[in-house]
gemmi code that builds the backbone of each chain (N, CA, C; Angstrom):
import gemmi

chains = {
    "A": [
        ("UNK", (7.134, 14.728, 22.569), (6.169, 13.787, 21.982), (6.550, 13.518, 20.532)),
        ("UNK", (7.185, 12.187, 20.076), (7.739, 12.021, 18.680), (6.409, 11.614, 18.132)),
        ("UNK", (5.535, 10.703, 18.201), (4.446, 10.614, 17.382), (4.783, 9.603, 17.162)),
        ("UNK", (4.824, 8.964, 15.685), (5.143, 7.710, 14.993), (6.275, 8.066, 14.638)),
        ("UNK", (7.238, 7.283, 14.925), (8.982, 7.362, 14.487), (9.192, 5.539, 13.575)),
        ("UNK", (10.276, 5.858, 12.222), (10.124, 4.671, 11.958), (11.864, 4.831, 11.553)),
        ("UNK", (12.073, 3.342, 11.431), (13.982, 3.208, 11.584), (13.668, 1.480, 10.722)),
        ("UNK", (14.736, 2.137, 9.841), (15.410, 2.912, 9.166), (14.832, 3.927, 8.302)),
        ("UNK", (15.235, 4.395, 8.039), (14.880, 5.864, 7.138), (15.007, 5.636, 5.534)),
        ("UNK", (16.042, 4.851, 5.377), (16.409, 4.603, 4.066), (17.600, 3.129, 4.164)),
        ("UNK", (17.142, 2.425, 3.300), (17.972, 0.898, 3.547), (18.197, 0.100, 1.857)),
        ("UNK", (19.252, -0.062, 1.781), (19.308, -0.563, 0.464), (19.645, -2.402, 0.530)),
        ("UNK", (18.718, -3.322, 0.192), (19.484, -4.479, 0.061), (19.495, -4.920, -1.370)),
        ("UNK", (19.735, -6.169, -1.260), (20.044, -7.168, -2.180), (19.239, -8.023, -2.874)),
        ("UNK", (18.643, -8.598, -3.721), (17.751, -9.568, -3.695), (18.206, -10.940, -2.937)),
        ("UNK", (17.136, -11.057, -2.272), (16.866, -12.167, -0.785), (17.692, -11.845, 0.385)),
        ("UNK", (17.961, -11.069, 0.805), (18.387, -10.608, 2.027), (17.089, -10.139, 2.882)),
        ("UNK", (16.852, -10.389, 3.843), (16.242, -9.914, 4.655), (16.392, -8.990, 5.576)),
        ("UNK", (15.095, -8.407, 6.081), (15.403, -6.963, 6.576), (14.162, -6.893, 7.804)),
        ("UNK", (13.950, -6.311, 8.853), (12.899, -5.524, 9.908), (12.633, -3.640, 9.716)),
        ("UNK", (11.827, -3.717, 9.461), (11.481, -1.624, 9.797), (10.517, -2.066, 11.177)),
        ("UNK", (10.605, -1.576, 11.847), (10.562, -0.796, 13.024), (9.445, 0.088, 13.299)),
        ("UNK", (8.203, -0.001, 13.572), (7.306, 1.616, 13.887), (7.437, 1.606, 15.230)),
        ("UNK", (7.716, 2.684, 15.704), (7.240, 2.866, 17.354), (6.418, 4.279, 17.084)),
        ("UNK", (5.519, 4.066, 18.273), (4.466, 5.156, 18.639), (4.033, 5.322, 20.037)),
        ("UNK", (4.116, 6.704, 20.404), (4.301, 7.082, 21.998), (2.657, 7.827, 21.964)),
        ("UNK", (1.737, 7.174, 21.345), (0.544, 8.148, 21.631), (-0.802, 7.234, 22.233)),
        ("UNK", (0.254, 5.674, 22.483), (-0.921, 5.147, 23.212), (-2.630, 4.519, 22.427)),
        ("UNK", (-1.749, 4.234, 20.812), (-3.097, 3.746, 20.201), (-3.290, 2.529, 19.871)),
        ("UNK", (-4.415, 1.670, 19.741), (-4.315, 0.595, 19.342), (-4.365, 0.170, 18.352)),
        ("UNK", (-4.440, 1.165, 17.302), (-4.315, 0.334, 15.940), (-2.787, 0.749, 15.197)),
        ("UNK", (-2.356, -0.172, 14.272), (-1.190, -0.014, 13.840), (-1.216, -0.370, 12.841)),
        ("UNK", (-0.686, 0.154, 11.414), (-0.981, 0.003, 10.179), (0.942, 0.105, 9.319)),
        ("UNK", (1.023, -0.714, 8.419), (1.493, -0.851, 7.521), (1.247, -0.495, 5.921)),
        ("UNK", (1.657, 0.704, 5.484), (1.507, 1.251, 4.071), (2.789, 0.885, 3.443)),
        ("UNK", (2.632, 0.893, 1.873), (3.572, 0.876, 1.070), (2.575, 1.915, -0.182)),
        ("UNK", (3.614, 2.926, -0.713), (3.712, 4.319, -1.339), (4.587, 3.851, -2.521)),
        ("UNK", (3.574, 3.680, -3.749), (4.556, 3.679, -5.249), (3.816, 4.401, -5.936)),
        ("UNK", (5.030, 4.908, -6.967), (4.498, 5.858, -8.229), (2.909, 5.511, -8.755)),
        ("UNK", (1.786, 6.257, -8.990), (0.891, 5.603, -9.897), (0.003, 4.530, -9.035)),
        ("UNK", (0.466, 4.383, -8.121), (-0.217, 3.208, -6.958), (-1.021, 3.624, -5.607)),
        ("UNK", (-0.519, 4.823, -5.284), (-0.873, 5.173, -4.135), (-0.410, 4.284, -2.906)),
        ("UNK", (-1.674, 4.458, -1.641), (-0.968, 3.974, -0.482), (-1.792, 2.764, -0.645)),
        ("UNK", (-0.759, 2.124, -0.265), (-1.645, 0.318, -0.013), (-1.620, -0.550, 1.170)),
        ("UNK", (-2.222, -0.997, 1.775), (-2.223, -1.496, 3.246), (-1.823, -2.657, 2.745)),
        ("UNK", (-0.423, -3.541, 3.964), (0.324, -4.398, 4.002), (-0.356, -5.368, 5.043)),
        ("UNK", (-0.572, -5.023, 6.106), (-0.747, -5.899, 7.504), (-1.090, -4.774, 8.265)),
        ("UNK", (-2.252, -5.061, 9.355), (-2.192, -3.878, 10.297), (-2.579, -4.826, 11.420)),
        ("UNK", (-3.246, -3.904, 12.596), (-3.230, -4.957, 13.881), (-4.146, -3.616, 14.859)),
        ("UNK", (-5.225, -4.899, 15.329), (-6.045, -3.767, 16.387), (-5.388, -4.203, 17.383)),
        ("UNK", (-4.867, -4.688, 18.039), (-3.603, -4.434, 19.179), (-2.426, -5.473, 20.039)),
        ("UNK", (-2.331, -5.345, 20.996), (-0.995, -6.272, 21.076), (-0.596, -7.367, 21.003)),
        ("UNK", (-0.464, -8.180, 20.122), (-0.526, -9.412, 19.535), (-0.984, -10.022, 18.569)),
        ("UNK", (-2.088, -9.224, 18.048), (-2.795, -9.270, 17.200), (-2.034, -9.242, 15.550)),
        ("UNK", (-2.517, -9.393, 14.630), (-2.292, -8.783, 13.220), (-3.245, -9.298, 12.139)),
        ("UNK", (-2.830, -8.577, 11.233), (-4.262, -9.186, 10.369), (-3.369, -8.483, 8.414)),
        ("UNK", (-3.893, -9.344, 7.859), (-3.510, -9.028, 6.377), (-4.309, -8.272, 5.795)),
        ("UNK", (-4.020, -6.963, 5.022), (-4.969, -5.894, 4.301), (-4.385, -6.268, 2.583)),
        ("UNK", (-3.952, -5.598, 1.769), (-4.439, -5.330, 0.964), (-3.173, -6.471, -0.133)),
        ("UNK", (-2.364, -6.150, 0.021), (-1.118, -6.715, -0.262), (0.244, -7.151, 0.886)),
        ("UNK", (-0.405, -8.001, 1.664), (0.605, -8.970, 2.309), (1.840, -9.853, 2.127)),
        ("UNK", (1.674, -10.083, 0.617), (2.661, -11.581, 0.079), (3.728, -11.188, 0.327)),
        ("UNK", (4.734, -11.857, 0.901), (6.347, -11.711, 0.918), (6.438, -10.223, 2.354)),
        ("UNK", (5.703, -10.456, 2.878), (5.790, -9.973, 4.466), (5.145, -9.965, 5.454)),
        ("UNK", (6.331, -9.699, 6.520), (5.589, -10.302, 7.741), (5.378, -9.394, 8.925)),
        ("UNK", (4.614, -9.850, 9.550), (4.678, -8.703, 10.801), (4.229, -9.310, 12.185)),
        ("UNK", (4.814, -8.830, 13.185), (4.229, -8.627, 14.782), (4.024, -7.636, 15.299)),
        ("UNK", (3.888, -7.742, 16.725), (3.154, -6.328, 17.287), (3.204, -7.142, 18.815)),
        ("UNK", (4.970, -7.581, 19.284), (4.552, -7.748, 20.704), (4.415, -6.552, 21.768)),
        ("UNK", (4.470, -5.351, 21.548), (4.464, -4.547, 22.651), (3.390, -3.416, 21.851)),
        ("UNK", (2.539, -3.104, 22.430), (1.630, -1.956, 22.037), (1.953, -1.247, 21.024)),
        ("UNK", (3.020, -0.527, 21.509), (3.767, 0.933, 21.349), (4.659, 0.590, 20.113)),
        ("UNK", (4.961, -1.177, 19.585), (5.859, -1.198, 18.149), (5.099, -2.157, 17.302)),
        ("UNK", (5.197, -1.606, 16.330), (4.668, -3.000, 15.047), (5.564, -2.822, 14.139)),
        ("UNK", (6.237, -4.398, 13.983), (7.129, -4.413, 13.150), (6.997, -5.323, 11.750)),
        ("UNK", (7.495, -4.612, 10.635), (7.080, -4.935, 9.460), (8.412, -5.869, 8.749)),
        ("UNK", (8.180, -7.174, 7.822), (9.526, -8.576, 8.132), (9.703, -8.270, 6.479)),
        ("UNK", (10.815, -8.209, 5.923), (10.974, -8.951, 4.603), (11.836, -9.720, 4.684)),
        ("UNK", (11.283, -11.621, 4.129), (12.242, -12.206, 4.748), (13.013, -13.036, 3.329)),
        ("UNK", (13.066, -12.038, 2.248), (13.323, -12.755, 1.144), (13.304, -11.732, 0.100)),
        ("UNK", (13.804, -10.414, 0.356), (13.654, -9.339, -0.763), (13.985, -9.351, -1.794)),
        ("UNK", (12.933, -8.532, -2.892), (12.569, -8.715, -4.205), (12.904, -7.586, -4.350)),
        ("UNK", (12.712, -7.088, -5.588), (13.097, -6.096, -6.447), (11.740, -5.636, -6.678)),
        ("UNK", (10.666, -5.800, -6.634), (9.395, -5.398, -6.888), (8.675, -5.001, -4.944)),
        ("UNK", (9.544, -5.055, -4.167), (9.005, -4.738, -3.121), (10.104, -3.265, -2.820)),
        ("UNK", (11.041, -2.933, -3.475), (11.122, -1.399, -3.774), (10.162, -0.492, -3.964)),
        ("UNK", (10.163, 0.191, -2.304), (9.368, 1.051, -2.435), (9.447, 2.127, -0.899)),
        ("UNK", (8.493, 2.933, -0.780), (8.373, 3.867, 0.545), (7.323, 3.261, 1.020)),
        ("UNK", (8.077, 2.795, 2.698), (6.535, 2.117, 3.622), (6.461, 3.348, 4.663)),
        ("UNK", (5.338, 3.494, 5.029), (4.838, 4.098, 6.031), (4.434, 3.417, 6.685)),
        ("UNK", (4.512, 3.667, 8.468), (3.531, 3.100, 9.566), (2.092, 4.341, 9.828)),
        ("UNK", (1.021, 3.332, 9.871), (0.627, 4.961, 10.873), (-0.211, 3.876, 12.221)),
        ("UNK", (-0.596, 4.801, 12.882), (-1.367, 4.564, 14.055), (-2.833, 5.554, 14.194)),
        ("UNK", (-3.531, 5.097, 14.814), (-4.705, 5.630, 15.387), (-5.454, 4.971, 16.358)),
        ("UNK", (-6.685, 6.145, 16.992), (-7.094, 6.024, 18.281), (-8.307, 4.386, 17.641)),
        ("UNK", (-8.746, 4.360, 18.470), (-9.966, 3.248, 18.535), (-11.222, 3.939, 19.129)),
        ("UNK", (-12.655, 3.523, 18.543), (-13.504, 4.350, 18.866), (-14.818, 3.409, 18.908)),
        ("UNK", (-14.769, 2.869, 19.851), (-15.904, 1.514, 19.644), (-15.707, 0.292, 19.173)),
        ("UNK", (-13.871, 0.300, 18.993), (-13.859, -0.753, 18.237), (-13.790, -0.315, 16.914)),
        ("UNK", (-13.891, 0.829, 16.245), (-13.221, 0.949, 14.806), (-12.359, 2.189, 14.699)),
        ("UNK", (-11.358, 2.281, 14.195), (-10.523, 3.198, 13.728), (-11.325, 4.350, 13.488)),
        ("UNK", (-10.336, 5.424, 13.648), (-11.419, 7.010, 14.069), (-11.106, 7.272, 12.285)),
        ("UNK", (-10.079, 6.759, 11.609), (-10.120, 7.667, 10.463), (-9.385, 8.559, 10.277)),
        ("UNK", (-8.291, 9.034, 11.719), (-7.120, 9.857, 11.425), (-6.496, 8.679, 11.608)),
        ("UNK", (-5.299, 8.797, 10.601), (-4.094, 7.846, 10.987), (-3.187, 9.061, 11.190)),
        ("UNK", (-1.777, 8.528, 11.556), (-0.946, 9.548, 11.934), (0.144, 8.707, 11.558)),
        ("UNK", (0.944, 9.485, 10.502), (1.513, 8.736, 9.778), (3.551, 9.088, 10.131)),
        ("UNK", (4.389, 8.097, 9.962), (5.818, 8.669, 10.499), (5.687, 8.818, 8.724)),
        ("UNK", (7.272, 9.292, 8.794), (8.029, 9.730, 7.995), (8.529, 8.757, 6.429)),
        ("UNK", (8.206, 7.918, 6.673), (8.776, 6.698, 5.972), (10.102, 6.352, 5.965)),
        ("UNK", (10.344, 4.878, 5.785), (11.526, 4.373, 4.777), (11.503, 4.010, 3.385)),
        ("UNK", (12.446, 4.420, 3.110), (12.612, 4.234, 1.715), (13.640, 2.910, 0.974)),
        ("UNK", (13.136, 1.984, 0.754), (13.380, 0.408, 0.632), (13.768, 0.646, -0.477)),
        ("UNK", (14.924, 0.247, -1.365), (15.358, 0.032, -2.463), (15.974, -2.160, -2.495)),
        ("UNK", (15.159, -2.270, -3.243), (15.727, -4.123, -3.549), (16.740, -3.875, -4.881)),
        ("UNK", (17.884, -4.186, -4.932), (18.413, -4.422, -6.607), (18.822, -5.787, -6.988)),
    ],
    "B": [
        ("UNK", (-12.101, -1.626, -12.691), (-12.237, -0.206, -12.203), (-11.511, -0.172, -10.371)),
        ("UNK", (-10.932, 0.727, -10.505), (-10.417, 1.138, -9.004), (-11.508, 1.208, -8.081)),
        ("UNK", (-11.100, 1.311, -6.398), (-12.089, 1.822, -5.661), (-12.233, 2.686, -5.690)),
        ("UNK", (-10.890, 3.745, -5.506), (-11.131, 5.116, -5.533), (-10.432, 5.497, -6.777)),
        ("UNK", (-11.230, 6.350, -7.202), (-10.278, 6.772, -8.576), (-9.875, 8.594, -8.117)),
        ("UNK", (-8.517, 8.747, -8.935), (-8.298, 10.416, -8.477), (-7.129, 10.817, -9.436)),
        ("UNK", (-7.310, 12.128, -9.727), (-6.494, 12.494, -11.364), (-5.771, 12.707, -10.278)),
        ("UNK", (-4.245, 12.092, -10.761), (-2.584, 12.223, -10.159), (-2.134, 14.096, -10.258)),
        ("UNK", (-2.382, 14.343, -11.669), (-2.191, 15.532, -11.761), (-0.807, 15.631, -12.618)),
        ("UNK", (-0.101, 16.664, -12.609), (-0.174, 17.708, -11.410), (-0.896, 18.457, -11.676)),
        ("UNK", (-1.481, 19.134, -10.599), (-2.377, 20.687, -11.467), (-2.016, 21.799, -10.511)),
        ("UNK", (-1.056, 23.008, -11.533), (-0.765, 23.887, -11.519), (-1.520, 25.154, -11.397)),
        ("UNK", (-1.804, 26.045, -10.898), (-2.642, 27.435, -10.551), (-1.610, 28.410, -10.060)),
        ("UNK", (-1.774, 29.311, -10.373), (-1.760, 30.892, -9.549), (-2.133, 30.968, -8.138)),
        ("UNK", (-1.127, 31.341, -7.654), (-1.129, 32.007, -6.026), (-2.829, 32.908, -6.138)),
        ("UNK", (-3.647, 32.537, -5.535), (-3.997, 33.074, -5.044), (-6.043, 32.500, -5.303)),
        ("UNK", (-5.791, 31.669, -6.332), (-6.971, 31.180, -7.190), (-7.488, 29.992, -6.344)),
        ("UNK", (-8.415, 29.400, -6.853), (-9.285, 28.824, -6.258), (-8.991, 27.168, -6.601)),
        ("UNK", (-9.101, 26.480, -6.080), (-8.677, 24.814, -6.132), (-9.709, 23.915, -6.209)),
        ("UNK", (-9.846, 23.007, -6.874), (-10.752, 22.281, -6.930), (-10.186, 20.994, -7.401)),
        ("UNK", (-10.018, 19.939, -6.078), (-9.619, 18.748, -6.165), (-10.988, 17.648, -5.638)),
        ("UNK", (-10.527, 16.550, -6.348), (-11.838, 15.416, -7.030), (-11.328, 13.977, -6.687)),
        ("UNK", (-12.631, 12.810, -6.271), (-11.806, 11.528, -6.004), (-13.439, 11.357, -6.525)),
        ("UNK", (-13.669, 10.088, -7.270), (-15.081, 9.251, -7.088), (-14.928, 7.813, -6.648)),
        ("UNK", (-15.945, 7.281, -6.448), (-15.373, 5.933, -5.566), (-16.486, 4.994, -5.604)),
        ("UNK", (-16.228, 3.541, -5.940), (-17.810, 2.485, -6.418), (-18.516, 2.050, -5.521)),
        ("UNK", (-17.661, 1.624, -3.929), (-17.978, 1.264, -3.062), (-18.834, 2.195, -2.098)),
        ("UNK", (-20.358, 1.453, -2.561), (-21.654, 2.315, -1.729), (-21.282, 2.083, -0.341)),
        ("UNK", (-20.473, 1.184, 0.561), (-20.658, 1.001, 2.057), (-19.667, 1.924, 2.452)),
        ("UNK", (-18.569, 2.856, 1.879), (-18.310, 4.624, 2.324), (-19.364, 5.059, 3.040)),
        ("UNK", (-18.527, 5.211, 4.059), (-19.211, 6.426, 5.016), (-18.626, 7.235, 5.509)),
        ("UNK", (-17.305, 7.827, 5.778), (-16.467, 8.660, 5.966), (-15.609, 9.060, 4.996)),
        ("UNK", (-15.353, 10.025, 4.996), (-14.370, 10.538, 3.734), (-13.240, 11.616, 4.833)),
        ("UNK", (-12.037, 11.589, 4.163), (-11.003, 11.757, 4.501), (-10.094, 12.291, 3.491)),
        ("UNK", (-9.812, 13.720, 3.689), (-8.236, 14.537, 2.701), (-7.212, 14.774, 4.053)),
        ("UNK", (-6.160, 13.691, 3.046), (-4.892, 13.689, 3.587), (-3.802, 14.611, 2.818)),
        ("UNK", (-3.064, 15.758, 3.474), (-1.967, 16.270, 2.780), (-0.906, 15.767, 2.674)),
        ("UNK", (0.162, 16.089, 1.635), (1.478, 14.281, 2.267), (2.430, 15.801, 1.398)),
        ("UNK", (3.008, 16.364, 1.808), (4.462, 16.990, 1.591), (5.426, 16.084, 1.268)),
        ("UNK", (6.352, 16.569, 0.231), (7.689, 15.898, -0.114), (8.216, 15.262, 0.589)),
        ("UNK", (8.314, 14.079, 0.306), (9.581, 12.940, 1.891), (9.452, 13.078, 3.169)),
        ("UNK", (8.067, 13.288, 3.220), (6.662, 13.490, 4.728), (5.933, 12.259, 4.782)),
        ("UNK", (5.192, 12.122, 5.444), (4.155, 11.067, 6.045), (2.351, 11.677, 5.697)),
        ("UNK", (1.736, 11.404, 5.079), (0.431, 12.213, 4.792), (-0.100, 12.675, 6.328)),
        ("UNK", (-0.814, 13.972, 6.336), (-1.148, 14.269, 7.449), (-2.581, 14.603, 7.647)),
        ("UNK", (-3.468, 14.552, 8.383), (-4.872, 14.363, 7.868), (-5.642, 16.048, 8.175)),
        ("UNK", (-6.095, 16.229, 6.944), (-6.344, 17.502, 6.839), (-8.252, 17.901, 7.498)),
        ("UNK", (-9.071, 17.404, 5.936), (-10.293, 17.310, 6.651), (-10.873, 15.492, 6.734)),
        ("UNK", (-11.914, 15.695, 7.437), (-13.068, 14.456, 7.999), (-14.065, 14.995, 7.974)),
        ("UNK", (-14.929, 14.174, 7.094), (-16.465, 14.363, 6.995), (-17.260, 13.024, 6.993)),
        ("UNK", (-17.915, 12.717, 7.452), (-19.060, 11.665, 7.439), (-20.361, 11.942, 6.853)),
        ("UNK", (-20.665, 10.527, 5.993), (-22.239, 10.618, 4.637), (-21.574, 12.502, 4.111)),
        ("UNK", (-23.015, 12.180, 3.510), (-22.999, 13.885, 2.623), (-23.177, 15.018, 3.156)),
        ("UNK", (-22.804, 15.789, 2.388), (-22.764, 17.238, 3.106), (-21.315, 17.964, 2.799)),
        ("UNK", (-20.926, 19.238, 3.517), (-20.213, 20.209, 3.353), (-19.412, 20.255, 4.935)),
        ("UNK", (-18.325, 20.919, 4.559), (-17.443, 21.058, 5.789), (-16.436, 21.980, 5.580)),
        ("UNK", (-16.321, 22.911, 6.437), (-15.353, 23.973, 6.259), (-14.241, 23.884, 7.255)),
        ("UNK", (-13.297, 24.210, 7.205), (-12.112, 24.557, 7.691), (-11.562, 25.818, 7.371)),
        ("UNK", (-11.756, 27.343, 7.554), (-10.525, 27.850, 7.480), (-10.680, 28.233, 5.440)),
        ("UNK", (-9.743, 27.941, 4.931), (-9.567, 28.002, 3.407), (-9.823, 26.855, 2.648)),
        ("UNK", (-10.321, 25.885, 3.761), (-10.814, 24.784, 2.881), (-12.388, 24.008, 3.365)),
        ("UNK", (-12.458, 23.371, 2.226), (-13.779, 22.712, 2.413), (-14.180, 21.466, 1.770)),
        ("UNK", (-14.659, 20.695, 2.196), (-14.621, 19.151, 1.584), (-16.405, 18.945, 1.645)),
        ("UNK", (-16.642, 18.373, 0.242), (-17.782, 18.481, -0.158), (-18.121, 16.866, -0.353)),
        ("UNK", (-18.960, 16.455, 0.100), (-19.702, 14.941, 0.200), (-20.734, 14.360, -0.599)),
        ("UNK", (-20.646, 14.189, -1.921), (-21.968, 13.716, -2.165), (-22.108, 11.929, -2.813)),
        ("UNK", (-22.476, 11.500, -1.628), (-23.078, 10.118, -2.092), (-23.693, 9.918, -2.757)),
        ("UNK", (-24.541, 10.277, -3.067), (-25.340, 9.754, -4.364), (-24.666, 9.269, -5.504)),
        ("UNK", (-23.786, 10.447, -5.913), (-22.936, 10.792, -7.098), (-21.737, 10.206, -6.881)),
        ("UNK", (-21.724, 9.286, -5.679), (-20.395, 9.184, -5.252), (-19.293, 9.419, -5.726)),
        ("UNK", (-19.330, 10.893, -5.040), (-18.082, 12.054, -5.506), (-17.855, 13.079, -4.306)),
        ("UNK", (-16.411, 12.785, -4.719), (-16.311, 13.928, -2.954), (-15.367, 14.745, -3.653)),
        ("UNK", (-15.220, 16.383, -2.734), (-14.478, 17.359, -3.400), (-13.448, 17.854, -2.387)),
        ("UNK", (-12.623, 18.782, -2.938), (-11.677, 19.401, -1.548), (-11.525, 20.919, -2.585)),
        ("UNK", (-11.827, 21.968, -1.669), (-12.183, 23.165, -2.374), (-10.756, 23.976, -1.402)),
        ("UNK", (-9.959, 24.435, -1.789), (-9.083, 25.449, -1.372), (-9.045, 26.986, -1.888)),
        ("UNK", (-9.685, 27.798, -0.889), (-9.605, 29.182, -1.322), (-8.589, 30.192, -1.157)),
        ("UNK", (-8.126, 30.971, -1.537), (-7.156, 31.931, -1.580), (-6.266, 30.889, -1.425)),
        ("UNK", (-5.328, 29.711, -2.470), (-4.442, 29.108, -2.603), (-3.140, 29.751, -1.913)),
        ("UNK", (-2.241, 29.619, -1.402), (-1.083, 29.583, -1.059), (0.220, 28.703, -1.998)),
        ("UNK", (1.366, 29.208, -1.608), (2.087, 27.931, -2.036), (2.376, 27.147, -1.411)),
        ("UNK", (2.445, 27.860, 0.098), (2.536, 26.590, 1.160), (1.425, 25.536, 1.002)),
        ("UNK", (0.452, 25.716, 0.065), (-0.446, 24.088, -0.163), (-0.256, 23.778, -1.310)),
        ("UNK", (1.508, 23.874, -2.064), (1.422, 22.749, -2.678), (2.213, 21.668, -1.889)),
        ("UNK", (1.503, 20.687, -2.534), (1.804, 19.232, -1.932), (0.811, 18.125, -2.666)),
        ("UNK", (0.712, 17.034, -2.444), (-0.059, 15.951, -3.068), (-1.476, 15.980, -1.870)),
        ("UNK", (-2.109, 15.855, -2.269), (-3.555, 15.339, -1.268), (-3.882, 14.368, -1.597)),
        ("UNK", (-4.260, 13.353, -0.826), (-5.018, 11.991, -1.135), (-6.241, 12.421, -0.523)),
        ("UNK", (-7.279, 11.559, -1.358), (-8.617, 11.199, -0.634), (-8.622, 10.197, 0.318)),
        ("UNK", (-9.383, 9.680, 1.044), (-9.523, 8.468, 1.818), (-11.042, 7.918, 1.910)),
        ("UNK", (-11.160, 7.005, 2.301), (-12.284, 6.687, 2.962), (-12.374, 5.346, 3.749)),
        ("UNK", (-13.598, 5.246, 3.915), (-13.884, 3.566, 4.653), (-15.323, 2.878, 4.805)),
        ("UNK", (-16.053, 2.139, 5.435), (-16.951, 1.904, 5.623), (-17.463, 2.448, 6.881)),
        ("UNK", (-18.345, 1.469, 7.136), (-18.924, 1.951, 8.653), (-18.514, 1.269, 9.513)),
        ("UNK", (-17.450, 0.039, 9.785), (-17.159, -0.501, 10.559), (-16.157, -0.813, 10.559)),
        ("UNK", (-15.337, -1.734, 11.903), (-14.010, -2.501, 11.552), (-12.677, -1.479, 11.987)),
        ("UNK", (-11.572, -2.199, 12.044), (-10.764, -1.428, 12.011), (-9.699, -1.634, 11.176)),
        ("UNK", (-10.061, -2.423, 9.926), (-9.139, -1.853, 9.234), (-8.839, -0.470, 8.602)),
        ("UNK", (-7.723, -0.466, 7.508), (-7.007, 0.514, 6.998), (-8.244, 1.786, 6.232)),
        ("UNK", (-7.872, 2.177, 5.490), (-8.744, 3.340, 5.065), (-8.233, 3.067, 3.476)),
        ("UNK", (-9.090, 2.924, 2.264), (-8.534, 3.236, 0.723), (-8.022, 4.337, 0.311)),
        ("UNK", (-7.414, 4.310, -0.152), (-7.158, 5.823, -0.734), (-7.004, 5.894, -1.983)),
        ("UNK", (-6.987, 7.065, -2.337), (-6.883, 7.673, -3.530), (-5.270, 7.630, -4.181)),
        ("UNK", (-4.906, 7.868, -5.281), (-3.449, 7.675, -5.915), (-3.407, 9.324, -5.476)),
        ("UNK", (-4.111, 10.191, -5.295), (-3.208, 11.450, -4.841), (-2.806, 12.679, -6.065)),
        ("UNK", (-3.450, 13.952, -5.825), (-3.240, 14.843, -6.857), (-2.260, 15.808, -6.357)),
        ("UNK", (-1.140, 16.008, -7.420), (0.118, 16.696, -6.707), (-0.318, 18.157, -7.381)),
        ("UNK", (-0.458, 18.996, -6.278), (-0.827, 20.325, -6.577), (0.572, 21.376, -6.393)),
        ("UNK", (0.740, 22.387, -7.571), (1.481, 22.998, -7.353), (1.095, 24.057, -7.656)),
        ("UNK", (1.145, 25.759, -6.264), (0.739, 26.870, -6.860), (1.709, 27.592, -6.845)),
        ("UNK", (1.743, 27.908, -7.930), (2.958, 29.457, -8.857), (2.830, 30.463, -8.061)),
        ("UNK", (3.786, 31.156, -7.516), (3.646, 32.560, -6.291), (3.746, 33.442, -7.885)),
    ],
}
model = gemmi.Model(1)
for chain_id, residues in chains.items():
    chain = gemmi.Chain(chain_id)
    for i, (resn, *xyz) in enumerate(residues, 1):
        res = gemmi.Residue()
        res.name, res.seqid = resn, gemmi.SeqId(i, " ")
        for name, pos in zip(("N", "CA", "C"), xyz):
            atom = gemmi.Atom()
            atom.name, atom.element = name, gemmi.Element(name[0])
            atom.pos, atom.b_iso = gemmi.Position(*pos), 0.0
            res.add_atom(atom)
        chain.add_residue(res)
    model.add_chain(chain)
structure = gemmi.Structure()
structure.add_model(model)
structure.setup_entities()
């Protein structure tokens, strides 16, 4: 049972090159979340999605994109990288409980995005 | 002003002393509160859950709720070093499924 697995692990581009990260999750949940992790900032929600097809914009969206055609992946787009979107994203996932998130997320490992 | 506010830290202690980590937060429609542990080049992992006010134990820890004051606590007894690491707070409302706020995260480190 991997949990939330996310690929790449660590990716260095360019400014405006574009890039995909990857969450997959084998635990069968419907919600799927997008974090980004900076110094002094904490975690900040990007895009998340109550389930397959779905998505929705949280906290800081601009300059990315996302889908979610299969349950089990939500994938996070930069289609024009900046130097200010250097940073560590996390996916997480969690169960559904009436229709709202239980409040555990379960978080992978991150990538670590460097723009120069 | 932030939603959640939380001293970064670091705060340093002795193996074996008592912990007392802090988040306050403006948004009255909180109703769950949430300490996440997040280890070095880890994924945060969710430690305690408490809903409205009140007290909650786990073991060596305990997460303290008070709305009114809207202020929540995370109490660690007989510290270890295996708990240093950063903790975030969390929270949310009462509905929906979006994401959860969090806290910027206090990086705790205890001295063996």
């Amino acid at each position: 049972n991997a949990g939330v697995t996310q690929t790449p692990k660590f990716r260095v581009l360019k400014t405006g090159q574009s890039m995909t990260l990857l969450c997959a999750q084998d635990m069968n949940h419907e919600y799927m979340y997008w974090y980004r992790q900076d110094p002094g900032m904490g975690l900040r929600l990007i895009h998340y999605s109550v389930g397959e097809g779905t998505t929705a914009k949280g906290e800081v969206p601009d300059g990315y994109n996302v889908s979610r055609l299969k349950k089990q992946n939500f994938l996070l787009g930069l289609e024009s990288a900046a130097p200010s979107q250097t940073s560590v994203y996390f996916c997480a996932s969690s169960y559904s409980h009436r229709g709202r998130n239980t409040g555990e997320l379960f978080f992978g490992e991150g990538s670590r995005l460097t723009v120069l | 002003q932030k939603e959640v506010e939380q001293d970064p830290g670091p705060l340093s202690v002795p193996e074996g002393a008592i912990v007392s980590l802090n988040c306050t937060y403006s948004n009255s429609a909180f109703q769950y509160f949430m300490w996440y542990r997040q280890y070095s080049r880890k994924g945060p992992e969710l430690l305690m859950y408490t809903y409205s006010s009140g007290n909650k134990e786990d073991g060596r820890f305990t997460a303290q709720v008070d709305k009114s004051s809207k202020y929540i606590s995370l109490f660690i007894r007989d510290s270890q070093p295996s708990d240093s690491a950063t903790y975030l707070c969390a929270m949310r409302g009462g509905g929906g499924a979006d994401g959860l706020t969090f806290g910027k995260g206090t990086h705790l480190i205890i001295q063996p």
